[in-house]
Steps between C-alpha positions, in 0.01 A plus 500: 500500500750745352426880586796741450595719757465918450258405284115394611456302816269278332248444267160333479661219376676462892144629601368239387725197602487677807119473564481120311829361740270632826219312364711173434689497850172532631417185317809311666721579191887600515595761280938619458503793282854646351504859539784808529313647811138335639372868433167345419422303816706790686195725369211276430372220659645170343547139627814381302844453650796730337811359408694803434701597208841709499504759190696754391347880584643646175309484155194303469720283219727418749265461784304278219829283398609493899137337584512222252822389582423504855129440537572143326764421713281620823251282334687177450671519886102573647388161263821297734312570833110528368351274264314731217202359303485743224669828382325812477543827328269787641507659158613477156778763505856367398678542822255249649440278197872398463532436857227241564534344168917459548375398866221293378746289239813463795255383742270249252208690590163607339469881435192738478509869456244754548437730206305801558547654170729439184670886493512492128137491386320793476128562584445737193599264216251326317318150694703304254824614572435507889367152485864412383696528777837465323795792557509721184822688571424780291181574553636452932770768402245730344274474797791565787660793301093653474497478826794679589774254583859561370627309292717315690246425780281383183769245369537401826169369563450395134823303595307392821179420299671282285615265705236480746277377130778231482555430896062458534456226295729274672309467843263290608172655575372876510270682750332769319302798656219538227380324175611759282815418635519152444409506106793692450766296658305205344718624194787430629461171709244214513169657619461160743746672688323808577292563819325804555438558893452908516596703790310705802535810658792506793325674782150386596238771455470821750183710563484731217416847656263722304731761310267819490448667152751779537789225486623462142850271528549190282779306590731242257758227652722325308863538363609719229623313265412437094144372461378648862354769297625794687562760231115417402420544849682853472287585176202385629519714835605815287149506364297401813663794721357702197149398614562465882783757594483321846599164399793345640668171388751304740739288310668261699752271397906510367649379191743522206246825355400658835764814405406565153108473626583759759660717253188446273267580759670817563515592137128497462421664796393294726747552827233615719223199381671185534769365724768217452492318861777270373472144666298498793391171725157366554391744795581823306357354219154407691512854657492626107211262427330681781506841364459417152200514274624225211777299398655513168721347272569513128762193552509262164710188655264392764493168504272487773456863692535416803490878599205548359345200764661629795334885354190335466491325906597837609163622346630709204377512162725425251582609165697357257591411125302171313743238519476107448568444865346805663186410298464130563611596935325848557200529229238388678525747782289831455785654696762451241508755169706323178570744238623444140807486512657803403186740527619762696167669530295167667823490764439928518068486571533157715733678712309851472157250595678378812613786649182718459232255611297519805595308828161250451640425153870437585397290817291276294814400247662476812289268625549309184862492436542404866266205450638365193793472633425259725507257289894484462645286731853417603408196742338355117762596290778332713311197554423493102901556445593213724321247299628687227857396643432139636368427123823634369707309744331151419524564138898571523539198760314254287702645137774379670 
């Protein structure tokens, strides 16, 4: 469970094996996870056992090159005084992949990675080309340069990209978080391998406080990165502050863009009607929920949205673009506005709605995003992933 230091603390990807590795020690399971520093569980509840990883603090190239070495040999010593059933990766990033596959081939053991999203496909294509979930490296490059990445960082993760598309296909089994999800890495390995089990939100639900009609902040959380949708997010505000001079958008997250979206921010104007929070932990981030009207996000590689479900069971409406996964997860709840992607104006007159309507109103979608939420479940999704794992283990012990 690679995260680099100076960089994020952790993801929802940690978030997530966080939440499922509580569920499964409370089920009686044992759970070792590599890591550089158990900032997770030192944040977030968690049930798994660290076995920590030396890296270098320098580059995240050399803290990258210093983990595999050494998370493999951490790996290999922990397997000489525990006996490990199966390796797992917590996500499909290449840090992670080539550890627990090298790990996974030294030790004879099945293999299973989760894969929230492939970071190569692109929401706005055409169903046909999204429904092929195989790494076009030009159109990739295209897409990280249009979003603002140098072009270093964006042969870097091309670089990345590619071998994580040759590194999947060579494990054993696959948790997905959505359908969507699945049919696209069903391009690249054998769909029987594929399992979707979904996520949850972290925290369990608070009392959701009426917010008054004078309050008119929206609130996004996520990093800023390419496909998070930030610079949208920017455009989109621009023309809502038009129609509600008191609106106020709290951004909260860090990433490789967060700089050039400050600078962007402060280019169109809009110093005094957003703020960049930067990362923040769960309490500061439930104290936002509090005092804001809506959530929003204009990400395009959610595999799953898991902010948008923990938005949702803090009683905020939620608006966001019409995705594959967001649409098959969030479209049945009244609470949740999908716009075209790419129409500006439906993001601009959703928001505008949400800010301006009357307390009765509001409360009611409240009501409703809050309830549909309840029907995520971590205790489900863990148990649903175990089987997922003692099918994978049989399989490899009787291929043998």
């Amino acid at each position: 469970m690679f995260h680099p230091k100076g960089f994020w603390p952790y993801t929802g990807s940690e978030r997530r094996f966080c939440a499922i590795s509580q569920q499964w020690k409370e089920m009686g399971v044992d759970v070792l996870a590599l890591e550089p520093d158990p900032i997770a569980k030192n944040s977030i509840e968690a049930g798994y056992t660290p076995l920590l990883v030396a890296v270098s603090e320098s580059s995240l190239a050399r803290q990258g090159s210093s983990w595999l070495v050494r998370a493999v040999k951490r790996g290999v010593q922990a397997a000489h005084e525990t006996p490990f059933d199966i390796v797992y990766s917590t996500n499909n990033n290449i840090f992670n992949l080539a550890v627990s596959f090298t790990l996974a081939k030294i030790l004879a053991l099945p293999c299973i990675g989760v894969v929230h999203h492939l970071r190569w496909v692109d929401y706005r294509e055409p169903l046909e080309r999204l429904q092929a979930g195989k790494l076009d490296a030009s159109r990739f490059f295209k897409f990280l340069r249009d979003e603002g990445v140098s072009i270093g960082g964006s042969l870097t993760r091309l670089a990345g990209g590619y071998v994580e598309s040759k590194l999947l296909p060579r494990f054993d089994g696959f948790i997905v978080v959505s359908t969507p999800v699945a049919g696209q890495l069903g391009t690249l390995v054998q769909p029987s391998r594929i399992f979707v089990v979904g996520n949850a939100p972290y925290n369990a639900k608070s009392s959701v406080l009426p917010i008054g009609d004078s309050n008119m902040s929206a609130l996004f959380v996520g990093r800023i990165d390419e496909g998070k949708g930030v610079a949208e997010l920017l455009n989109a505000w621009e023309h809502v502050v038009v129609q509600c001079p008191l609106a106020h958008l709290d951004i909260v997250g860090d990433g490789s863009l967060r700089r050039r979206m400050i600078s962007e921010a402060g280019r169109r104007g809009l110093d005094k009607h957003l703020r960049f929070r930067g990362f923040l932990d769960d309490s500061e981030v439930a104290n936002l929920q509090s005092q804001s009207r809506f959530f929003i996000s204009l990400s395009r590689t959610e595999g799953f949205g898991m902010a948008l479900a923990e938005a949702l069971a803090a009683g905020l409406p939620v608006i966001a673009w019409d995705t594959p996964p967001l649409r098959e997860i969030f479209g049945a709840c009244p609470a949740v506005f999908l716009c075209h992607q790419g129409n500006i104006r439906e993001i601009v007159a959703a928001s505008v709605k949400l800010l301006t309507i009357g307390e009765e109103h509001w409360s009611a979608l409240s009501n409703q995003a809050s309830s549909y939420s309840s029907r995520f479940s971590w205790a489900e999704a863990a148990r649903k992933e175990l089987r997922v794992l003692e099918k994978v283990v049989k399989g490899s012990q009787s291929n043998r």
